[in-house]
N, C-alpha and C positions, 0 to 999 in steps of 0.2 A: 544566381540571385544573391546580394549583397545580404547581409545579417543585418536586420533591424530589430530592435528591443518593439514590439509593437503593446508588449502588456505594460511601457511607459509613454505611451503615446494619451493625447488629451481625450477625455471621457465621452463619448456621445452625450452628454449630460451638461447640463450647465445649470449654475443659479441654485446648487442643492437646498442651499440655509435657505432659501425664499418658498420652496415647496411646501407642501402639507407632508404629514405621516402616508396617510395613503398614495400621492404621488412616489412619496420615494420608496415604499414596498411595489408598485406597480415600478417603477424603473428597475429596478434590484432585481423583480420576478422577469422583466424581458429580458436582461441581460443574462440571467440565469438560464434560460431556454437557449440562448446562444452556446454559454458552457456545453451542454446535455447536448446540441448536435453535435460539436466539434468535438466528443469522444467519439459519436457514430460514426463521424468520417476517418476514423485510424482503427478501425477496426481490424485493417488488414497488420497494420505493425503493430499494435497491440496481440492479436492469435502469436504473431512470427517468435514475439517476446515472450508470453507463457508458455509455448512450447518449448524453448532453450531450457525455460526455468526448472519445467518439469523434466526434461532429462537431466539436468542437473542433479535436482532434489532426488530422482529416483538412480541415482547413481550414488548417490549415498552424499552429495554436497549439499550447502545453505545457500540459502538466498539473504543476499546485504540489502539495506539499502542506505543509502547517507545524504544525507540535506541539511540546510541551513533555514533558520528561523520558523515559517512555516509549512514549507516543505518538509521542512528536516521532521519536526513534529508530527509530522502526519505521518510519515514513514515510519515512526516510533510507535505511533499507535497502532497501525496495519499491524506491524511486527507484532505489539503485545496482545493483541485479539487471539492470535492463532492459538497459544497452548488451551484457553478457554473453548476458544469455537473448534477447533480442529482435533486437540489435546498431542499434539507435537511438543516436542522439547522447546523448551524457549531457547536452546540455542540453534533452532531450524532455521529460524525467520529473523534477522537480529536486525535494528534498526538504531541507527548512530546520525549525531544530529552536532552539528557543529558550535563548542561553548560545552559538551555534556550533559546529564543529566541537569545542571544547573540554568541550563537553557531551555528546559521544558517548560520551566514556569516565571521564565524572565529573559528580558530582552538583552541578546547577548550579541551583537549585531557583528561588533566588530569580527567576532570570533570566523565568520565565513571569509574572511580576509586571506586566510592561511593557506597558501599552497601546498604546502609539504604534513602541515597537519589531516588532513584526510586519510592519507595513505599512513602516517603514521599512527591513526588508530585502525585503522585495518588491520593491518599488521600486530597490533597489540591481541587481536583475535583471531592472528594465523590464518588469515584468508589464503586459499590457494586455487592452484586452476581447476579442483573438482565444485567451487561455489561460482558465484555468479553474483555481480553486484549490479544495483538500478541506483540510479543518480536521479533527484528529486530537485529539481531547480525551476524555478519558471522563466527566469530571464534568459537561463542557460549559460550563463558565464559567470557563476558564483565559485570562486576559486579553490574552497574549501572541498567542493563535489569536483571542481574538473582535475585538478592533482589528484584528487584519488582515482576516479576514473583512467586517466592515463597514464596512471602508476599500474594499474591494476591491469589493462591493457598490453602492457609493455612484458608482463610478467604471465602473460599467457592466460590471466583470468576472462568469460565472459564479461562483456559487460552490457548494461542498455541505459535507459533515460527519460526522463517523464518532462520534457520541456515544454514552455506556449509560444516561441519564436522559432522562426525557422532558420537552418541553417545555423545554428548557435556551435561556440566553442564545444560546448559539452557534446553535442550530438554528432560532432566529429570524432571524438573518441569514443565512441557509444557504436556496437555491434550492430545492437536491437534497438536503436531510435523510437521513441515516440516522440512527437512533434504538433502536441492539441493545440492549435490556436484557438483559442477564444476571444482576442480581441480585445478592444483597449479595457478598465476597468472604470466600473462606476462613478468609484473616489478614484483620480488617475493614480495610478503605479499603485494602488493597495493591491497585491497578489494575493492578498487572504482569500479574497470575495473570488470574483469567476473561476480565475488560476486554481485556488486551493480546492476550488470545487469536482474541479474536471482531475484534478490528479487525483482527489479522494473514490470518483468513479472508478478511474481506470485503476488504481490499487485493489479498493474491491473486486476486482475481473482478476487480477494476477492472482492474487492469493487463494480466493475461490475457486479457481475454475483450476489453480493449479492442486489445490486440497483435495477437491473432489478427482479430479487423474490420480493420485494419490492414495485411494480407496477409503477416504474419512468422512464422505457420506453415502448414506446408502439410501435409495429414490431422492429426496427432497432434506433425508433426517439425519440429525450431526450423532450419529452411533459413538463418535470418539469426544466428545465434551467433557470437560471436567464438572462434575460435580459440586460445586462451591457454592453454591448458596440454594433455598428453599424452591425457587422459582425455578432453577435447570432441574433439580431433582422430580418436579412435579411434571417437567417436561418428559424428562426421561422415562419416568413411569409411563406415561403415553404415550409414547415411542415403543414397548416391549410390550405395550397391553395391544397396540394395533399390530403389531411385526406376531407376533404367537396368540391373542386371543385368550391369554390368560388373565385371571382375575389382579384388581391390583392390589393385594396382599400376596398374590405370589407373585407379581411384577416387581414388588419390593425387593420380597425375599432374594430374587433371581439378580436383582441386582446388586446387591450387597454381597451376597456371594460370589459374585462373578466379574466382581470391580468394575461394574459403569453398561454402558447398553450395549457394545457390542458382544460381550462377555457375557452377557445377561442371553442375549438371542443365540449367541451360539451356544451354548450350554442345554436350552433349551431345543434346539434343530436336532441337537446329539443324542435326546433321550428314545 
């Protein structure tokens, strides 16, 4: 099958400026159901991909991931959730976006131009074959992500890919392909809207589902969370008051003592 860009093909939509508010939230929300199947349907390269992850991570390597503009940022943010939610090293999960930090919060477009710059910030983080990188692209031929990918490739790293086109450059160099089509966009070619939705799903799945293989929750409850502000604290205590049945003055105590909930419950198992 030939490679076609289909998240810049023309909008099911037409005549936007002429609609009401409520039509264009009713268009936005059908299109959005479209996103949320086309995860469903890759559900099989999706599992294929956080299993490699989790051998990886539980081999003692990191998970990359690198994109450009909104891609790129979204991978940034996956990445920074985890020492919060999971309480992992912030250098388990690292996430590089093309332009740098200075690209999180300003449009640096040209910067995914770069071939060789990808891999050259890999590299500045000694990426090797015990990690594992995902390339975050929607078009799939953003140059910034496929040099790094097939740098990374060549050098014996895993690698996979979170693309909406099939058949794309990137997902030839990509191990673990995923491949979510969702179809043209709203506003045509804005990949923020459907595209950035459906990789935002399927990122949640990687990291989750590879945390939890990882032993960082326990039933439903993130035992390993940092502690940083009023609202996780209040959590936590509810978490050690249901896990032991203790009151929460000694739910405190047990945590403070015992640096955070998992500490808190096992301390408490041992008595």
């Amino acid at each position: 099958m030939m490679f076609q860009k289909i998240t810049e093909k023309d909008s099911n939509h037409n005549d936007l400026e002429k609609k009401s508010v409520r039509e264009l939230i009713d268009g936005m929300y059908c299109e959005d159901q479209n996103a949320l199947k086309a995860v469903g349907e890759v559900k099989d390269q999706t599992e294929k991909l956080i299993k490699k992850v989790v051998k990886q991570l539980k081999n003692g390597g990191r998970l990359f991931y690198i994109g450009a503009g909104t891609s790129g940022r979204l991978g940034v943010l996956d990445a920074s959730e985890c020492p919060p939610t999971f309480g992992t090293e912030p250098e388990k999960v690292i996430g590089l976006i093309a332009g740098g930090d200075y690209a999180l919060r300003h449009s640096v477009e040209s910067a995914e131009d770069d071939t060789k710059k990808g891999w050259d910030d890999l590299q500045e983080k000694f990426i090797n074959s015990h990690d594992i990188l995902i390339g975050i692209a929607a078009s799939g031929t953003t140059p910034y992500v496929l040099g790094g990918l097939s740098e990374a490739q060549k050098n014996g790293i895993p690698t996979g890919c979170i693309v909406c086109n099939l058949n794309s450059p990137i997902a030839k160099v990509s191990d673990f392909p995923i491949e979510v089509i969702v179809g043209p966009e709203f506003v045509t070619g804005s990949s923020r809207m459907k595209a950035g939705t459906a990789q935002k799903l399927i990122l949640n799945s990687i990291t989750t589902a590879t945390m939890i293989n990882l032993g960082h929750i326990k039933g439903s409850k993130m035992i390993d969370m940092k502690l940083s502000n009023e609202k996780l604290k209040g959590r936590a205590e509810l978490i050690v008051i249901e896990a032991t049945g203790v009151d929460l003055v000694l739910a405190q105590k047990l945590i403070k003592e015992n640096g955070g909930v998992r500490g808190a419950i096992d301390a408490f198992n041992k008595k």
